[in-house]
N, CA, C and O atoms as a GROMACS GRO file, in nm:
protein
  312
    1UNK      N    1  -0.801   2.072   1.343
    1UNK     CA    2  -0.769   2.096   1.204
    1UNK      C    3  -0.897   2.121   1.124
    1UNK      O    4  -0.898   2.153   1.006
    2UNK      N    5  -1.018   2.101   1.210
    2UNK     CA    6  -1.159   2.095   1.110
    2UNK      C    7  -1.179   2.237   1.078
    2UNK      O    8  -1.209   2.290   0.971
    3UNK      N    9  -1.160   2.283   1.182
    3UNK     CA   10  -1.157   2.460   1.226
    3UNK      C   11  -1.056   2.477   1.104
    3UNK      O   12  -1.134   2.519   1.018
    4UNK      N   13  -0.958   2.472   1.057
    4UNK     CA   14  -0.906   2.541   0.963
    4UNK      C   15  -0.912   2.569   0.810
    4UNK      O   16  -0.867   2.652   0.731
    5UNK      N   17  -1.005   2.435   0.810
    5UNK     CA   18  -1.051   2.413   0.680
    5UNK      C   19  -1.148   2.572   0.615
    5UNK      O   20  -1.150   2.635   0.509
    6UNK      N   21  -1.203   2.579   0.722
    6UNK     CA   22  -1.268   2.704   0.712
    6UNK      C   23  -1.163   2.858   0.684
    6UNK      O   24  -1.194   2.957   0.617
    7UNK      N   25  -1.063   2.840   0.744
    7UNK     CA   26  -0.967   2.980   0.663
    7UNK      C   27  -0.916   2.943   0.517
    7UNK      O   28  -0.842   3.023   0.459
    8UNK      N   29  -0.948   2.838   0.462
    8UNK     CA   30  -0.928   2.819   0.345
    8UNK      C   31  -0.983   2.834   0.220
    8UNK      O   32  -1.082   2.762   0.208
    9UNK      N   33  -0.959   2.895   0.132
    9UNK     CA   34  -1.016   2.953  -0.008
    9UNK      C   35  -1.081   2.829  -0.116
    9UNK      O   36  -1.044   2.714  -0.143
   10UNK      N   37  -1.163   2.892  -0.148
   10UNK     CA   38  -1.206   2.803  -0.236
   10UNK      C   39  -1.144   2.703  -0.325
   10UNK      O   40  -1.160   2.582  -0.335
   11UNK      N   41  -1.073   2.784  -0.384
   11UNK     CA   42  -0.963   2.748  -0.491
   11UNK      C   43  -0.850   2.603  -0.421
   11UNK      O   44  -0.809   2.501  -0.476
   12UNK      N   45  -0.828   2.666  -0.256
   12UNK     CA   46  -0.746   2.594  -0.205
   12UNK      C   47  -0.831   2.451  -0.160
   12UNK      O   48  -0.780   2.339  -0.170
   13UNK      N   49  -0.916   2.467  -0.128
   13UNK     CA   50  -1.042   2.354  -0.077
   13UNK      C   51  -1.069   2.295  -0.243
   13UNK      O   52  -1.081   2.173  -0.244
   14UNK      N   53  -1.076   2.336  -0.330
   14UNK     CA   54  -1.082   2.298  -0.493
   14UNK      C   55  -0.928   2.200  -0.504
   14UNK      O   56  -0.931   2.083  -0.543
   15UNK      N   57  -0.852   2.243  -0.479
   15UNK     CA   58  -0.714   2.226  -0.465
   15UNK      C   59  -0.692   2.077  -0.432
   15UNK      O   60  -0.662   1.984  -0.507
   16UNK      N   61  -0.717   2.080  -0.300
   16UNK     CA   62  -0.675   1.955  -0.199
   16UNK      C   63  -0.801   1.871  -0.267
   16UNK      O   64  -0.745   1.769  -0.310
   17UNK      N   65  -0.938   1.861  -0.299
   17UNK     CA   66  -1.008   1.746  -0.324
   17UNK      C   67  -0.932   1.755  -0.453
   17UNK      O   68  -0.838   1.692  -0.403
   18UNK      N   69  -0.894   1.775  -0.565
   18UNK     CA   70  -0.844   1.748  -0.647
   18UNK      C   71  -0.693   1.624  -0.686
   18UNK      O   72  -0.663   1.540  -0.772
   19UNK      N   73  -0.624   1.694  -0.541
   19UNK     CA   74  -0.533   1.607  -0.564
   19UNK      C   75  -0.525   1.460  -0.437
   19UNK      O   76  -0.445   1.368  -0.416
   20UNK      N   77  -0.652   1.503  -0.377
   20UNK     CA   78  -0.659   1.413  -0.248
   20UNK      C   79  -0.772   1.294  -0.328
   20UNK      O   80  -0.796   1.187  -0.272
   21UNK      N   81  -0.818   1.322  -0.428
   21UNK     CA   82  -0.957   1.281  -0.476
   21UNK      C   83  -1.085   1.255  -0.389
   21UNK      O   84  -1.156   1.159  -0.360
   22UNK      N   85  -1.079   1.367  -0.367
   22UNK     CA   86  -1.199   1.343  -0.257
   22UNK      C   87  -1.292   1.461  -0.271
   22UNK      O   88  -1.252   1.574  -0.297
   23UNK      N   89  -1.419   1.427  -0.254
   23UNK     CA   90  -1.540   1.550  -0.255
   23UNK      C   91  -1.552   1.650  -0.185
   23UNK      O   92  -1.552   1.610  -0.068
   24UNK      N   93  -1.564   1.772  -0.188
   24UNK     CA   94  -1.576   1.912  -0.106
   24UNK      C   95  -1.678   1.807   0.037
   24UNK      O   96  -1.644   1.829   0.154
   25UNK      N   97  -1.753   1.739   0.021
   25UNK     CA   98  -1.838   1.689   0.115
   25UNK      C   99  -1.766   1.560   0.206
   25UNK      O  100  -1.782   1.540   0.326
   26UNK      N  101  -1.702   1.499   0.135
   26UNK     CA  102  -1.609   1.404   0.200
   26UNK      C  103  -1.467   1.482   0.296
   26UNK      O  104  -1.409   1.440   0.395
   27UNK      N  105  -1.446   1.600   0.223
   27UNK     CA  106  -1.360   1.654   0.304
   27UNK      C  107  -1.398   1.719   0.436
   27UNK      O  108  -1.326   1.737   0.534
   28UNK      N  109  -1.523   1.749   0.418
   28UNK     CA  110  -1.568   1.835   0.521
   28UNK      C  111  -1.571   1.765   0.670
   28UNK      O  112  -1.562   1.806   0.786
   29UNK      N  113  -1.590   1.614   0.593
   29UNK     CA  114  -1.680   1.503   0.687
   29UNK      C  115  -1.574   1.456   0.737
   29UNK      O  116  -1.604   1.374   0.824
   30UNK      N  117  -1.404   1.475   0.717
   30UNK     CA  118  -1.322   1.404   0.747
   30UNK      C  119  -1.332   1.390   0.958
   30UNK      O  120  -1.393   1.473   1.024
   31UNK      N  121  -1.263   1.280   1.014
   31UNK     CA  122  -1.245   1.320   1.144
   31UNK      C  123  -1.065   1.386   1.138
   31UNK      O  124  -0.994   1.414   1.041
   32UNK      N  125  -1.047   1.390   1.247
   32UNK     CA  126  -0.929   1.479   1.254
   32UNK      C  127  -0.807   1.400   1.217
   32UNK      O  128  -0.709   1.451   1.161
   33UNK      N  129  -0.818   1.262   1.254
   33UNK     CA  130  -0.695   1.174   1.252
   33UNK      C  131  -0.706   1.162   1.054
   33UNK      O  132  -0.598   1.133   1.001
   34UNK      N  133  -0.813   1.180   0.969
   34UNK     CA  134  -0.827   1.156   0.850
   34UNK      C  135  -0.778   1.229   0.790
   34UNK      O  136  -0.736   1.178   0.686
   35UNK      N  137  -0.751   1.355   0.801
   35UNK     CA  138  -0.738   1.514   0.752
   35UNK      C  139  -0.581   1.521   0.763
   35UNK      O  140  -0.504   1.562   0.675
   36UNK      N  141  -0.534   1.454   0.942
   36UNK     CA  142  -0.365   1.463   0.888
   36UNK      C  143  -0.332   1.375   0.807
   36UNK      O  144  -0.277   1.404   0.701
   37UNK      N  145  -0.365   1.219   0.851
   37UNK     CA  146  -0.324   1.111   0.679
   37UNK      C  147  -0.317   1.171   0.573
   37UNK      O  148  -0.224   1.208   0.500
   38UNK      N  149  -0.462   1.181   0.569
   38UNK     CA  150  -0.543   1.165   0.369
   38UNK      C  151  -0.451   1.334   0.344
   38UNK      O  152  -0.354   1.344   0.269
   39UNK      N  153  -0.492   1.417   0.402
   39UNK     CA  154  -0.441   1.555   0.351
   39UNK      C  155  -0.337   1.644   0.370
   39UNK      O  156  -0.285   1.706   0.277
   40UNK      N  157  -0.301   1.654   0.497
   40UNK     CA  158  -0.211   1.741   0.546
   40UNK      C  159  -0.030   1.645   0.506
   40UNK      O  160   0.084   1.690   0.491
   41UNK      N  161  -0.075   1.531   0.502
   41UNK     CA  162   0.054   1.447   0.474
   41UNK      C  163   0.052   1.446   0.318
   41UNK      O  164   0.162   1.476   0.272
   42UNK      N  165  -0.045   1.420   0.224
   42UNK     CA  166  -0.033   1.491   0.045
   42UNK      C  167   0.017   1.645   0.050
   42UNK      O  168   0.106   1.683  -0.026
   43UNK      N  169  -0.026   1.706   0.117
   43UNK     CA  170   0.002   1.839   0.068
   43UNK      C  171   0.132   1.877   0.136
   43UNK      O  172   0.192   1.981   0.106
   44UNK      N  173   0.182   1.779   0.241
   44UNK     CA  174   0.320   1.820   0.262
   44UNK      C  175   0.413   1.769   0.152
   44UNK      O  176   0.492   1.845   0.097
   45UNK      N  177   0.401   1.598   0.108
   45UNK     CA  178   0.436   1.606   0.007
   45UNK      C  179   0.487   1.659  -0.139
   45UNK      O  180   0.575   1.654  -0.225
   46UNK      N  181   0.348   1.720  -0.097
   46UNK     CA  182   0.347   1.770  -0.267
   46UNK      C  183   0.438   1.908  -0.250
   46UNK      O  184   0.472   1.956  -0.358
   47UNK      N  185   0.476   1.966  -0.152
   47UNK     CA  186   0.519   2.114  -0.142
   47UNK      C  187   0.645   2.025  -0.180
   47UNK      O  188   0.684   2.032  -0.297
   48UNK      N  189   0.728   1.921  -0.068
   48UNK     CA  190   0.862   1.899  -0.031
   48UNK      C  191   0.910   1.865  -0.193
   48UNK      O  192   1.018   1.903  -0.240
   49UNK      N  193   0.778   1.763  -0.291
   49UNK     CA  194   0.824   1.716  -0.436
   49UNK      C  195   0.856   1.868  -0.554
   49UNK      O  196   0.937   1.862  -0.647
   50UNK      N  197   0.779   1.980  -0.524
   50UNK     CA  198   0.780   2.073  -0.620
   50UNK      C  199   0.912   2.146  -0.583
   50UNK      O  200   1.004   2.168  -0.662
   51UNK      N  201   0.906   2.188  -0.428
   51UNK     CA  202   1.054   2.228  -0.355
   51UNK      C  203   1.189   2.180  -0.444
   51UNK      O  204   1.245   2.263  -0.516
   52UNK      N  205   1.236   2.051  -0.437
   52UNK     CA  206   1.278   1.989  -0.431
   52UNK      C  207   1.331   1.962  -0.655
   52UNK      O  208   1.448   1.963  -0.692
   53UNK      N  209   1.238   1.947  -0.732
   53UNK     CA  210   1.214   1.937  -0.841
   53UNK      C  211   1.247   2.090  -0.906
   53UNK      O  212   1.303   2.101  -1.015
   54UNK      N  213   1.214   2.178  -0.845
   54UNK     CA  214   1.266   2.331  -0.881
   54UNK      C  215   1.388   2.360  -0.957
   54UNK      O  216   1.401   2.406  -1.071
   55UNK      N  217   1.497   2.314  -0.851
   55UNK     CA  218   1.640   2.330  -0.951
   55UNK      C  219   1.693   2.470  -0.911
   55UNK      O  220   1.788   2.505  -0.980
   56UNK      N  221   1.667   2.529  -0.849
   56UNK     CA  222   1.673   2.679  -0.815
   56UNK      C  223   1.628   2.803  -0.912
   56UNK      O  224   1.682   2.902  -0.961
   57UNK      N  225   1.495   2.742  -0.912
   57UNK     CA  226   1.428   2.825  -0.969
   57UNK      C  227   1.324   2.877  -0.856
   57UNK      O  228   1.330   2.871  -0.733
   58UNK      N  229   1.202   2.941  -0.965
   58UNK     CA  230   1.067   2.973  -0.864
   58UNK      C  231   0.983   2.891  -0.820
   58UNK      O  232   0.997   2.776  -0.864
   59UNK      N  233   0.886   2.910  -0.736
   59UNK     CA  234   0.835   2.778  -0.642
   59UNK      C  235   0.707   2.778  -0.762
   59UNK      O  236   0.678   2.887  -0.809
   60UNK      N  237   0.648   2.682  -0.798
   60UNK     CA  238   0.535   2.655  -0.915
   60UNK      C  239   0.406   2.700  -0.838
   60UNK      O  240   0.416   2.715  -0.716
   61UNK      N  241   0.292   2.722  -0.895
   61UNK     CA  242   0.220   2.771  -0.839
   61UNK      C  243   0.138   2.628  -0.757
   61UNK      O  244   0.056   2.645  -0.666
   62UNK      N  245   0.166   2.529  -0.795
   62UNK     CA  246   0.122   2.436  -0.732
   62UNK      C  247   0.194   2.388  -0.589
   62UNK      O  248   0.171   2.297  -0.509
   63UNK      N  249   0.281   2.483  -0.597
   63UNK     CA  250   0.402   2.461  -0.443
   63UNK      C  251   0.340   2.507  -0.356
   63UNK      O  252   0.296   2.458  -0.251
   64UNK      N  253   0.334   2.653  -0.422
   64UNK     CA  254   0.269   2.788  -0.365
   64UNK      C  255   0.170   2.754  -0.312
   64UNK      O  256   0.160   2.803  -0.199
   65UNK      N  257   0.039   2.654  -0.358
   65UNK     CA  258  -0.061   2.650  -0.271
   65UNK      C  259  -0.058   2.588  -0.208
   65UNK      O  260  -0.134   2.615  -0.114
   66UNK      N  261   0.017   2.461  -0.191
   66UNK     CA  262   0.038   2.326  -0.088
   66UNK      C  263   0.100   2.442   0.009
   66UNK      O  264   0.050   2.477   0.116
   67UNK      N  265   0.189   2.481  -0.033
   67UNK     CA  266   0.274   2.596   0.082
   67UNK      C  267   0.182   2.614   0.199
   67UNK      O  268   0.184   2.584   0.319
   68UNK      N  269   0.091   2.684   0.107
   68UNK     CA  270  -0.018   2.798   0.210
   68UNK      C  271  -0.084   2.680   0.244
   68UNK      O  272  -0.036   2.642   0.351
   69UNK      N  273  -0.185   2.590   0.200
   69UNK     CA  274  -0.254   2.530   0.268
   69UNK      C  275  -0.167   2.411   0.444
   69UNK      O  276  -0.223   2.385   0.551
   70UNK      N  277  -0.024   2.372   0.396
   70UNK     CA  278  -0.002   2.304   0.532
   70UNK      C  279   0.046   2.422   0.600
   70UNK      O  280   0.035   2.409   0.722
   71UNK      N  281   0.101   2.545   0.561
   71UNK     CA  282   0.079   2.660   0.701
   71UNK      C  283  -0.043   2.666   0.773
   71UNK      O  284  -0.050   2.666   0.896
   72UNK      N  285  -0.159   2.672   0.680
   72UNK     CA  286  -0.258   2.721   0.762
   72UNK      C  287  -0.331   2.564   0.873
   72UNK      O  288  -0.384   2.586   0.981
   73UNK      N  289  -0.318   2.430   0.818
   73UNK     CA  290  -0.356   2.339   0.878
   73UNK      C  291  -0.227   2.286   0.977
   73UNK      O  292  -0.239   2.216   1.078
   74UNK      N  293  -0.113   2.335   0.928
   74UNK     CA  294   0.004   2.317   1.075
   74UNK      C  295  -0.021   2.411   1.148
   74UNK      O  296  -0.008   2.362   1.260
   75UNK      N  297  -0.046   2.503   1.159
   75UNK     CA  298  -0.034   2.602   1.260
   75UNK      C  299  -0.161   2.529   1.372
   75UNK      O  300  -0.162   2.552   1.493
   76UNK      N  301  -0.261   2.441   1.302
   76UNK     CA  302  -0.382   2.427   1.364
   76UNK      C  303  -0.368   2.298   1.407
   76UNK      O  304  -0.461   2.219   1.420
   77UNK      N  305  -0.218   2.268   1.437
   77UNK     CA  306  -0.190   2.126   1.482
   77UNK      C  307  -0.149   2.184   1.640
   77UNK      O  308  -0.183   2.164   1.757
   78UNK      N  309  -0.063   2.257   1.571
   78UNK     CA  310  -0.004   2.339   1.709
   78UNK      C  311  -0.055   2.341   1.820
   78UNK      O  312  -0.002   2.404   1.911
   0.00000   0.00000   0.00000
């Protein structure tokens, strides 16, 4: 999953320390078992709470990026 951090955008790496509270440098430093806890399990969260809170509407843009970011760190579970 360390490897994937790297296909990730700034904005999205801005993203996750924001809502993970954690430093671009603390994230980097995570080990692998830290990254699914601390992050990949918030940002699934946070997709399933915005999903979910919608009402059948459009996905918020804060969905949208949890979206993309646990595609790109699930696929790297795989």
């Amino acid at each position: 999953m360390k490897k994937a951090l790297q296909e990730l955008t700034e904005s999205q790496i801005e993203f996750i320390c924001n809502e993970c509270s954690v430093t671009e440098e603390e994230l980097h430093n995570m080990e692998e078992d830290q990254l699914y806890d601390d992050v990949y399990e918030t940002m699934c969260n946070i997709e399933i709470d915005e999903v979910c809170s919608k009402e059948g509407g459009e996905d918020t843009e804060r969905c949208e990026i949890a979206s993309d970011i646990v595609t790109i760190l699930g696929n790297a579970i795989r």
